[in-house]
N, C-alpha and C positions, 0 to 999 in steps of 0.2 A: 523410449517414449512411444505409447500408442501413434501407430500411420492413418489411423480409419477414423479419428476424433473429428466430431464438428467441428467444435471452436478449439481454438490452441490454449487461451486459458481464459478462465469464468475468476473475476473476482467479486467478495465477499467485504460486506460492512457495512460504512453510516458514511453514504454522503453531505456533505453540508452548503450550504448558500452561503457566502461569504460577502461582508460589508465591511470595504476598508476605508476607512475614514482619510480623504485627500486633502478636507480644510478643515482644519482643529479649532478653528474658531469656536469659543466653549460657547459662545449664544447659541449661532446654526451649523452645526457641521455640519460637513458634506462628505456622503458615502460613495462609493464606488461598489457597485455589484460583482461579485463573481462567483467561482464554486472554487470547493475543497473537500478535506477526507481521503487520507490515506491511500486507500485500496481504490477511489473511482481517477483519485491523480495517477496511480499505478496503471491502469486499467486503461487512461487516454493516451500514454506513454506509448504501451504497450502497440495500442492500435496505431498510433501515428509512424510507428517502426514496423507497420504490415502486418500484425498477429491476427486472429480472428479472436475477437475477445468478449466477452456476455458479463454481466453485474446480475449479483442476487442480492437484494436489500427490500425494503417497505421505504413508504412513501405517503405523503400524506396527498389524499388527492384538493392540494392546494397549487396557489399559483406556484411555490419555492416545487415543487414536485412535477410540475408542468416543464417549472425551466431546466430541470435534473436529466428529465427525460428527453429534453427538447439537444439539450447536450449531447449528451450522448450518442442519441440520433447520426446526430452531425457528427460525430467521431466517429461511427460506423459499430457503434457498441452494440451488442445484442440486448434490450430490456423484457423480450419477453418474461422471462421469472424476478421481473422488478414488481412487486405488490403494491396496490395504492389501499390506504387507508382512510376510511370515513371517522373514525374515532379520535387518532394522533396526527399532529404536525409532522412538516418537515422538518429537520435540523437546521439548524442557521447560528451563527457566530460572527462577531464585530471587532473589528482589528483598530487599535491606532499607534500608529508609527511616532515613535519618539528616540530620541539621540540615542538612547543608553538600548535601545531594542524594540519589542513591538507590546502590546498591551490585548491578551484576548479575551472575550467576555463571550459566553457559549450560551445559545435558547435550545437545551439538547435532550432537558431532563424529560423522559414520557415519551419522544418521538415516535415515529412510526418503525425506524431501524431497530430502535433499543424493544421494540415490543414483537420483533421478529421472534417465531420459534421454530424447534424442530420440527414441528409438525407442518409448519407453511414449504420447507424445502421438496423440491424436484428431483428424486432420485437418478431417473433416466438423463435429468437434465448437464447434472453433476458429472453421469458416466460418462459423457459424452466430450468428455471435454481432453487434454493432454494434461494440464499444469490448474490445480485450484490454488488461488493465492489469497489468501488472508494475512488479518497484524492482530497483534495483540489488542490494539484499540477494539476491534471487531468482536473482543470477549469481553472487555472491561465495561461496556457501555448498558450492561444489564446482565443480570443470569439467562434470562430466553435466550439471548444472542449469541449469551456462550453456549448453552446446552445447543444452538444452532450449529454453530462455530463446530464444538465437540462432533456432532451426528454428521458435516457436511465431511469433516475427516475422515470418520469413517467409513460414508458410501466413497469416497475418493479411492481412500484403500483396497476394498473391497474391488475397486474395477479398475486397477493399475492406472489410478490417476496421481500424478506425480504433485506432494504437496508442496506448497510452499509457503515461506511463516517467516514475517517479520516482525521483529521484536517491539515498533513503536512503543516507548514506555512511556503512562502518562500518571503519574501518582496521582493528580488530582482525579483521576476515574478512580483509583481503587488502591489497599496499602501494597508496598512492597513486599508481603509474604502474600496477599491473594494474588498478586501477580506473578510472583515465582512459581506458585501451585501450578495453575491454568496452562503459565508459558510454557515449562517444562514437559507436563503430561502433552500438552501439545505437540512439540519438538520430539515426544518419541516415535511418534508418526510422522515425522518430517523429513522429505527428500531435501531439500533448500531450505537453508536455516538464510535468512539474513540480520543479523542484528549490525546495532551501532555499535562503534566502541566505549564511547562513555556507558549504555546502556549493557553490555556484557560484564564491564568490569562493576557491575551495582549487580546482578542478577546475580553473579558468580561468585563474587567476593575478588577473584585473579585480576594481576595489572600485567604478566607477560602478555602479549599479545600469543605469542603460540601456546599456552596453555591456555589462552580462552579457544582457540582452535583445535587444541586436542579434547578439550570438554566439550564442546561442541559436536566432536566426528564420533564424541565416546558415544555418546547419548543414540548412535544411529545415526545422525544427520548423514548425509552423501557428499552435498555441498554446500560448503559455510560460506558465505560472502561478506565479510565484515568491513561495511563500512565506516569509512576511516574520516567525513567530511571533506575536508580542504586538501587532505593529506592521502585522496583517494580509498583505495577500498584493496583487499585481500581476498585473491578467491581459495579456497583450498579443497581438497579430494586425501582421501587417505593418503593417495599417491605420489601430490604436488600440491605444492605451493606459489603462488604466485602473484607480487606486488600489483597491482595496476593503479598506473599512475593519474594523477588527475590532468586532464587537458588543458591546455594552455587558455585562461578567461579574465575578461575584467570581472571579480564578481559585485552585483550588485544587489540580490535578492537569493537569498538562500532555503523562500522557501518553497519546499515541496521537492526538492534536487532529491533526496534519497528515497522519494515513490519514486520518482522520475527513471531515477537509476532501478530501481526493482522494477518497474514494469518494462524501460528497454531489457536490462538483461533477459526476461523472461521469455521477451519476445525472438530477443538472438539464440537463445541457448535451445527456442523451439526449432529454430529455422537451421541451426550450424551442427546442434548436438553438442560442440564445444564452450562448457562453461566459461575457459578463461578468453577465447576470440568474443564472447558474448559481452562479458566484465571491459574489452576494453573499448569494445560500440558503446557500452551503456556508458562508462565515464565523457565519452564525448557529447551525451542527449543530457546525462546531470551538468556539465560544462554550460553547455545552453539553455539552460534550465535556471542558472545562477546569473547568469548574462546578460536578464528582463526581469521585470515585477511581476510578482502573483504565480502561484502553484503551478498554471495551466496554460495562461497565453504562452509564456516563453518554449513551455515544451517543445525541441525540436523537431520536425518529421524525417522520414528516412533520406530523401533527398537533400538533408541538411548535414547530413554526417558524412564522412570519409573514412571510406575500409579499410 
């Protein structure tokens, strides 16, 4: 990995403004504020475990885009190359919790993220960085975002910036063959593959677990990290393999645990150079991460975890 990088890693996507419904009463509910998305839950993760970390997205210069920014801030995130919009909204989505699971309803279509393009990105900004982290959501969310997506790849490449690519798969963005196209051409340029396991074994057609791993390291990848949910996560190298178990937690909210975990690993594996001592910090910050409510309060910080 680059020694002379600004930030340790820059990530990429569609923030969202999150309202989760705490009184179902069907006359008045009552929402709860907060945020989500992917890559900025990865991104707070990462910073709360000490990285130096930057977000490239659009934004609508509304209040939801005030509070995005206002976030961040306070995480210590870099938003300089965060773009506001006079044209498109913020992203915003509404959760409500029911016995059998949760219920989400998304205001995403047009945003300011999905109307991101290649031509808005920061080349030098990109170079500057160790690790660029995007998901699959990141491309699904519009063609600009993926031809983004696609072009931030390749300034990364171009200046030995180490990628990294999480599988999030979301069918209702886009079908399971335009997903397979985008993911794949993606991953051949991928230092860090992290997929999930139900979501590898759909991409791939394979139920072994090491042959989703040898597909995986076939393709080029370096390091596969396949997370496994409750059942922890696998880190692999051509050379090794390695269980990493999940920590000891009551779980209570599960979500946002596998940003949580992408963005500590990324920030250990800056700091150690060792993917698998990084795999098993990050399952201690996904641990705590399931241990409270909502994507982002729970997130641990470094002084909450044990080496």
């Amino acid at each position: 990995m680059k020694s002379d990088a600004t930030l340790d890693i820059i990530a990429m996507g569609e923030p969202l403004v999150e309202f989760v419904c705490i009184d179902p009463d069907e006359e008045a509910r009552t929402y709860r504020k907060g945020f989500g998305g992917d890559t900025s839950n990865a991104a707070i993760a990462a910073a709360r475990q000490g990285a130096k970390v930057g977000y490239i997205t659009a934004l609508g210069r509304d209040e939801f885009g005030d509070d995005l920014i206002t976030l961040w801030q306070e995480e210590n995130i870099d938003t300089s190359a965060v773009l506001r919009s006079d044209k498109a909204a913020s992203g915003v989505y509404f959760v409500r919790p029911h016995a059998s699971g949760r219920q989400f309803s998304y205001l995403r279509a047009n945003s300011a993220a999905s109307q991101f393009c290649a031509e808005d990105l920061n080349s030098d900004y990109i170079a500057n960085a160790r690790i660029l982290h995007i998901s699959a959501i990141s491309q699904a969310i519009s063609h600009p975002m993926r031809d983004a997506v696609s072009e931030a790849i390749n300034i990364a490449r171009k200046s030995d910036v180490l990628v990294s690519y999480d599988t999030n798969l979301r069918l209702k963005l886009w079908s399971l063959e335009d997903a397979k196209t985008a993911i794949f051409n993606a991953m051949a340029n991928t230092n860090i593959a992290m997929p999930s396991d139900d979501e590898a074994e759909l991409l791939t057609g394979l139920k072994s677990t090491d042959e989703i791993i040898q597909y995986f390291l076939g393709l080029g990848v370096e390091i596969v990290v396949l997370k496994r949910g409750a059942s922890g996560a696998i880190i692999a190298t051509k050379d090794k393999h390695e269980l990493i178990a999940p920590a000891p937690v009551t779980a209570i909210d599960s979500t946002g645990a596998g940003d949580a975990f992408a963005g500590a690993f990324l920030a250990y594996y800056c700091e150690t150079g060792n993917p698998f001592e990084a795999g098993h910090r990050a399952a201690q910050v996904a641990a705590g991460t399931v241990g409270g409510y909502g994507a982002i309060e729970p997130i641990p910080h470094r002084s909450q975890i044990t080496f």
